[in-house]
C-alpha positions in Angstrom: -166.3 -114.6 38.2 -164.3 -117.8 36.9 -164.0 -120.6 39.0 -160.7 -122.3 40.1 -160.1 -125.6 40.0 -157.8 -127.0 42.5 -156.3 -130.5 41.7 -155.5 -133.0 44.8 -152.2 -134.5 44.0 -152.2 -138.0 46.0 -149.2 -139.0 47.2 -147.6 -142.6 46.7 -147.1 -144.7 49.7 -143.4 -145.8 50.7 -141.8 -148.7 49.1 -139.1 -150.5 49.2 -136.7 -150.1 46.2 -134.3 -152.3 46.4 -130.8 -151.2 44.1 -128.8 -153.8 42.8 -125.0 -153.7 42.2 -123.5 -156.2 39.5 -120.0 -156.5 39.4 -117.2 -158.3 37.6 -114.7 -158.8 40.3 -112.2 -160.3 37.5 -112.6 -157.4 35.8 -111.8 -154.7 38.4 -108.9 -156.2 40.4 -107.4 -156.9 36.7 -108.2 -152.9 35.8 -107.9 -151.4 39.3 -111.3 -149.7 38.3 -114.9 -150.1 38.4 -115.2 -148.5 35.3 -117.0 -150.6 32.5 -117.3 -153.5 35.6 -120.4 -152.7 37.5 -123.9 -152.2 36.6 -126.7 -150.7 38.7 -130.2 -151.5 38.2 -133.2 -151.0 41.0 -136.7 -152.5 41.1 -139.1 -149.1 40.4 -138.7 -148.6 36.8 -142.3 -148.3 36.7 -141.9 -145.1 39.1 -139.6 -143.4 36.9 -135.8 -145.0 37.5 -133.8 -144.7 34.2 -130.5 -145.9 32.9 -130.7 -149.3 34.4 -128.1 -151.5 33.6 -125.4 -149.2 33.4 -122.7 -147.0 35.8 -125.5 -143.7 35.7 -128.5 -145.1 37.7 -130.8 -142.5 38.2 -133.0 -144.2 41.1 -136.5 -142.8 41.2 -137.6 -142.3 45.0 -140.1 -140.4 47.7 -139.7 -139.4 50.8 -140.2 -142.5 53.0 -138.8 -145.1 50.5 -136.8 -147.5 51.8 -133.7 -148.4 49.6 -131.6 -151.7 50.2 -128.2 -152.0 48.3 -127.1 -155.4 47.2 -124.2 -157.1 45.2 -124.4 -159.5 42.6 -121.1 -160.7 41.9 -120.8 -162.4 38.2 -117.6 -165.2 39.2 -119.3 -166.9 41.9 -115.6 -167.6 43.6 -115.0 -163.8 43.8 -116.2 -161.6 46.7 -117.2 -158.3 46.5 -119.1 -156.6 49.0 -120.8 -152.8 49.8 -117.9 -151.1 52.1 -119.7 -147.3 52.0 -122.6 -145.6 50.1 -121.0 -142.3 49.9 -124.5 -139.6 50.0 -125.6 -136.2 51.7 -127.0 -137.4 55.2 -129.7 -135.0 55.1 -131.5 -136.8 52.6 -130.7 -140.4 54.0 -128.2 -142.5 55.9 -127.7 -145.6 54.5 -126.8 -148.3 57.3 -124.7 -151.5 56.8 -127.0 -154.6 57.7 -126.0 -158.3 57.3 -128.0 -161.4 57.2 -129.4 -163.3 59.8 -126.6 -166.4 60.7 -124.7 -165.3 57.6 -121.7 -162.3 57.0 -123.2 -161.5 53.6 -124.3 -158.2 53.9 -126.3 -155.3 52.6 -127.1 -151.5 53.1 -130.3 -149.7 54.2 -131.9 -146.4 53.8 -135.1 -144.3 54.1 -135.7 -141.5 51.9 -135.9 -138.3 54.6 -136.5 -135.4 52.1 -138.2 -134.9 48.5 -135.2 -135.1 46.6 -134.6 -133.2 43.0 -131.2 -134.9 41.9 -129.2 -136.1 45.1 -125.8 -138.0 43.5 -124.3 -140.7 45.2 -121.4 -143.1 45.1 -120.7 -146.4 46.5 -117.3 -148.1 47.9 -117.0 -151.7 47.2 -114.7 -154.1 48.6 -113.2 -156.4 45.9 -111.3 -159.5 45.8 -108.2 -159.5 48.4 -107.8 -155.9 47.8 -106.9 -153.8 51.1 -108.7 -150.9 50.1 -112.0 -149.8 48.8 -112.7 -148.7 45.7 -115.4 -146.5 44.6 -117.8 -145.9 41.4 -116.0 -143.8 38.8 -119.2 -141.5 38.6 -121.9 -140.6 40.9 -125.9 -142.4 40.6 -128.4 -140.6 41.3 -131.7 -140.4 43.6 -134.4 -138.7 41.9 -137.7 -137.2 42.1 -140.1 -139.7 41.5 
């Protein structure tokens, strides 16, 4: 009778991942878009995240990650901030969070679920503009 081999899978621990928005806040209020203005790279590359440095991060995550959002702003007169992280609740809720003795702020997350694909989109308040504006196409949380 043949013998079956069962393999152990051993899962990672939690991290934090932390998801960095770069933004040219010239650009946008002069194009009234984000497109071709922000770039999105996050810190587990090694884990699996692709297309860093572009509009189509595909963020690489587990179930119990913690994500933090940030902005880098490129024109260090200009202001740009997180307004809402746009995503399906059941996989996580991000939470606007600002800095000790500061109003710079960022947004925080733990990964609920095993994801497969979940897309996302992000709000940014830019410049004096009254409203938000968001990404021009969804990232991505993925199965890491």
């Amino acid at each position: 009778m043949p013998t079956r081999t069962i393999q152990k899978t051993q899962a990672l621990e939690p991290k934090t991942i932390t998801i960095a928005s770069v933004i040219d806040v010239v650009g946008v209020l002069a194009t009234d878009s984000l497109r071709g203005q922000v770039y999105f790279m996050d810190t587990n590359t090694e884990e699996g995240s692709t297309n860093q440095g572009t509009e189509n991060l595909k963020t690489s995550v587990q179930p119990g990650d913690r994500l933090v959002w940030t902005v880098i702003f490129l024109e260090c007169e200009a202001y740009a901030a997180i307004d809402e992280i746009v995503i399906d609740k059941n996989y996580c809720e991000p939470e606007k969070k600002t800095y000790e003795g500061t109003d710079v702020s960022y947004w925080i997350a733990t990964v609920k679920k095993e994801v497969k694909s979940v897309p996302y989109n992000i709000k940014f308040k830019v410049g004096t503009r009254a409203e938000s504006i968001s990404t021009s196409s969804p990232l991505y949380l993925i199965r890491g």
